[in-house]
N, C-alpha and C positions, 0 to 999 in steps of 0.2 A: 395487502401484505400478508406472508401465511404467517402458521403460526411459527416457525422455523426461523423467518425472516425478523419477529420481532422479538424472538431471544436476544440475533445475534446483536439488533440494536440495543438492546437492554445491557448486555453483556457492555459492551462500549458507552452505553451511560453510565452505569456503574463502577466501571473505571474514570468517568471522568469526574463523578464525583467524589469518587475515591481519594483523588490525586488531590482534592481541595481540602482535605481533612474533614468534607463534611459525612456526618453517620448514613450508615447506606441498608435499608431495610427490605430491598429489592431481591430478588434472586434469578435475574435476567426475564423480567417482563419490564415493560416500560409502555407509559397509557401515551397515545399517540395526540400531539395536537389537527389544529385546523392544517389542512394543506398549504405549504408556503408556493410561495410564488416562486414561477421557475429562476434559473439561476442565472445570474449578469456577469455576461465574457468582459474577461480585460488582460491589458498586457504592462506592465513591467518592466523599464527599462531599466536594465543592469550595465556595471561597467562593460564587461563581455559577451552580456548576450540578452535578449528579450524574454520574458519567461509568461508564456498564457494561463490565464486561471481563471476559473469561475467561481462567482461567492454566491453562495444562497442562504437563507436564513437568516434567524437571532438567535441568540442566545451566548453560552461559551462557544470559543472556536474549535473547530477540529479538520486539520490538512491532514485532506488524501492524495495520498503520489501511489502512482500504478505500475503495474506488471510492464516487464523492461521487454522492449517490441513496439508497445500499445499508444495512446493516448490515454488521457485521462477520461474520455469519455463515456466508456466503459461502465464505469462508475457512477453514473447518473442515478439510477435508481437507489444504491445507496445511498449517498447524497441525498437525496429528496426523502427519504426514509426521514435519518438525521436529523434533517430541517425541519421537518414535520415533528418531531420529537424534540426539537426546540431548543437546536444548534445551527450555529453560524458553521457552513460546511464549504468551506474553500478546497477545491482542487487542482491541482495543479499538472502541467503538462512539461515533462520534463526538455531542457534546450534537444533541441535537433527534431523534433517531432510536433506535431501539431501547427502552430503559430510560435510557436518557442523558437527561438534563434542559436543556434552557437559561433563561436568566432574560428573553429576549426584547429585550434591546439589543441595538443595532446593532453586528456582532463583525466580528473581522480573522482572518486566519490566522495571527496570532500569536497570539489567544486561542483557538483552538483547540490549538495549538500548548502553549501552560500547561495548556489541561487534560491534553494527553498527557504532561506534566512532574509534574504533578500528581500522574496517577496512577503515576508510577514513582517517583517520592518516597515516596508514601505504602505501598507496597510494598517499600521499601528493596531496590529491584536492583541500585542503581549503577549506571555506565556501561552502557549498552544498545545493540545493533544493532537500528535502526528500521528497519521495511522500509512502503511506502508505491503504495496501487496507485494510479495515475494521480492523480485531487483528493489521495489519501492522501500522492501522494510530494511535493505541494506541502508540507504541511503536515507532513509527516517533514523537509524542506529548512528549514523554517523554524523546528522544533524544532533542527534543528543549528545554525543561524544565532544563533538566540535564546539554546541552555543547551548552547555545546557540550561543557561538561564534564559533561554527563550521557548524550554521544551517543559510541559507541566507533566506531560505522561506517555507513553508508547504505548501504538497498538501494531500488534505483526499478525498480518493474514498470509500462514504459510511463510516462516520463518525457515528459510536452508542456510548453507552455508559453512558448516561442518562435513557432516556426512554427505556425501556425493549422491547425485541421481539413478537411479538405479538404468541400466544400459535403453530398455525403450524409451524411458522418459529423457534418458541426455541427449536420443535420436529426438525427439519431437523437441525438446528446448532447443537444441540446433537448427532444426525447419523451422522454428517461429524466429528466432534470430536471424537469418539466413534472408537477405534481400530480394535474393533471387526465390524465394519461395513462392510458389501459386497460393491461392487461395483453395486449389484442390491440393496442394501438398499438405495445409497445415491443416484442414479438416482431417484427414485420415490420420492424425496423428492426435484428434481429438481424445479418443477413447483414453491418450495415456494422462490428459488433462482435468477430466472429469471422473470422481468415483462410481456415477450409475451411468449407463450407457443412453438411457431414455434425455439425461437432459444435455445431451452433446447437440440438439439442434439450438436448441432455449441459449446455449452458450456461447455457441458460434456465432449466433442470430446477435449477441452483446457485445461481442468482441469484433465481428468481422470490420464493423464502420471502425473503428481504433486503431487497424494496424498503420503501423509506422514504421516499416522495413529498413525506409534509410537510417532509424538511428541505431540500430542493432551495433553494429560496427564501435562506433562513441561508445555507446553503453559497455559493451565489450571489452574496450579497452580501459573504462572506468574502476571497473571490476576486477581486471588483471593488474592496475598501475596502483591497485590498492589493498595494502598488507590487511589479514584478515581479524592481527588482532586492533585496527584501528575502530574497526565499528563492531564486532560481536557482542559484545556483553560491555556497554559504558559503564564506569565506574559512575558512583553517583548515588541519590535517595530517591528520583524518580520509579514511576512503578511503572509496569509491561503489562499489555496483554497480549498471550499469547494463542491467536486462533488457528488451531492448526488441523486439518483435513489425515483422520485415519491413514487413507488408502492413498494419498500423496505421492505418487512415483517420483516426485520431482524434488519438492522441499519435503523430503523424506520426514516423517513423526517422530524420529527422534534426534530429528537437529530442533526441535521444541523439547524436548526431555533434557537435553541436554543444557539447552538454554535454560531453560528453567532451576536446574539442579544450581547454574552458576550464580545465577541470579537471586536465587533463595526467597524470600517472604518479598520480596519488592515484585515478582511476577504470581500475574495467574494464569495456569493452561487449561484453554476449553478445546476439549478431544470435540472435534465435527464428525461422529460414527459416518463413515463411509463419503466421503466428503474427499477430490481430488485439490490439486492445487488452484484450478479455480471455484472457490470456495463461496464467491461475491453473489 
């Protein structure tokens, strides 16, 4: 792990101990454990839909939900960061994509939102830090808004949702959306995803096993069938972090400034210098 990568886990330890009132003397380093063992698939059966997740780890828990297109997969290396740093790290793969099921009604991000409730019930973790990348952190926002007794603290990689994308970046989130996408469509549209152009191979190389074209459409519609001030800023004493990539053409830097401002002492923003919206 570089050293870059164990900030960012430090940064998210510290929030999680944050969230428990214990004293936090850290300043985003975190000493790493033994390697946990890789992580155990399972699925979830909910009233409407089945929902896949992997758990790896001890410790506190902490659900990751991913960039809306993708699976959760993505996310692995995170995850095993985490775990290795000596957290229970559940991921989860949103219905319509991966192993996850949906029943084919018209959904909200509050129902996606219940299935991430779902599956932490059914798991009996108790109170949990969500962490949510970009579509993810709408739908972790709206989990806290919706069951916040079941949510200890938020993390947003790439918080948008305010301020709009700037015109390349809402072409290239339309091609990863977009079913009909190639996988030479959505690479060339790399560059508006990543802040340095050197690690658009490193990225795609993460992303590419993840797509999940057919749920674009659901997710789509999640997002439109759901007013904005339902999940932006929960009311509540929870606390946020907010991880946000400089050069972000897409969850633009200051839909985090902004969040931030609303949100007051309950959030903290860590600027990623030069860092696009995939940040992971």
């Amino acid at each position: 792990m570089t050293v870059y990568d164990r900030k960012f886990v430090g940064w998210i330890a510290i929030l999680v101990v944050a969230s428990t009132g214990t004293a936090v003397s850290s300043h985003g380093e975190v000493e790493m454990q033994r390697a946990s063992p890789p992580a155990q698939e399972g699925i979830i059966k909910l009233t409407d839909s089945s929902i896949q997740y992997f758990s790896q780890g001890q410790g506190r828990p902490i659900v990751l939900l991913p960039f809306g297109g993708l699976t959760v997969g993505y996310m692995a290396g995170l995850s095993q960061d985490l775990a290795d740093a000596g957290y229970r790290v559940i991921r989860i793969s949103f219905r319509g994509s991966g192993k996850s099921t949906d029943s084919g009604e018209d959904i909200t991000l509050h129902t996606l939102a219940q299935d991430v409730a779902g599956v932490i019930e059914a798991l009996n973790l108790g109170p949990v830090n969500v962490g949510g990348h970009a579509f993810g952190n709408r739908v972790a926002r709206t989990l806290a808004a919706d069951r916040p007794e079941i949510v200890q603290s938020v993390i947003l990689f790439a918080a948008g949702g305010k301020v709009p994308p700037k015109p390349p970046g809402e072409h290239a989130l339309l091609t990863i959306f977009n079913p009909a996408s190639t996988d030479a469509d959505i690479l060339k549209q790399m560059k508006y995803m990543v802040g340095n152009p050197v690690e658009i191979p490193m990225a795609w190389q993460a992303i590419k096993a993840s797509r999940a074209p057919e749920v674009a459409g659901l997710q789509k519609t999640a997002m439109n069938n759901t007013p904005l001030k339902d999940w932006w800023a929960p009311p509540g004493r929870m606390k946020y972090l907010i991880l946000q990539g400089t050069d972000d053409q897409i969850a633009l830097p200051e839909n985090g400034e902004l969040l931030k401002e609303e949100l007051g002492a309950r959030a903290t923003l860590v600027r990623s210098p030069g860092q696009g919206i995939f940040c992971l």
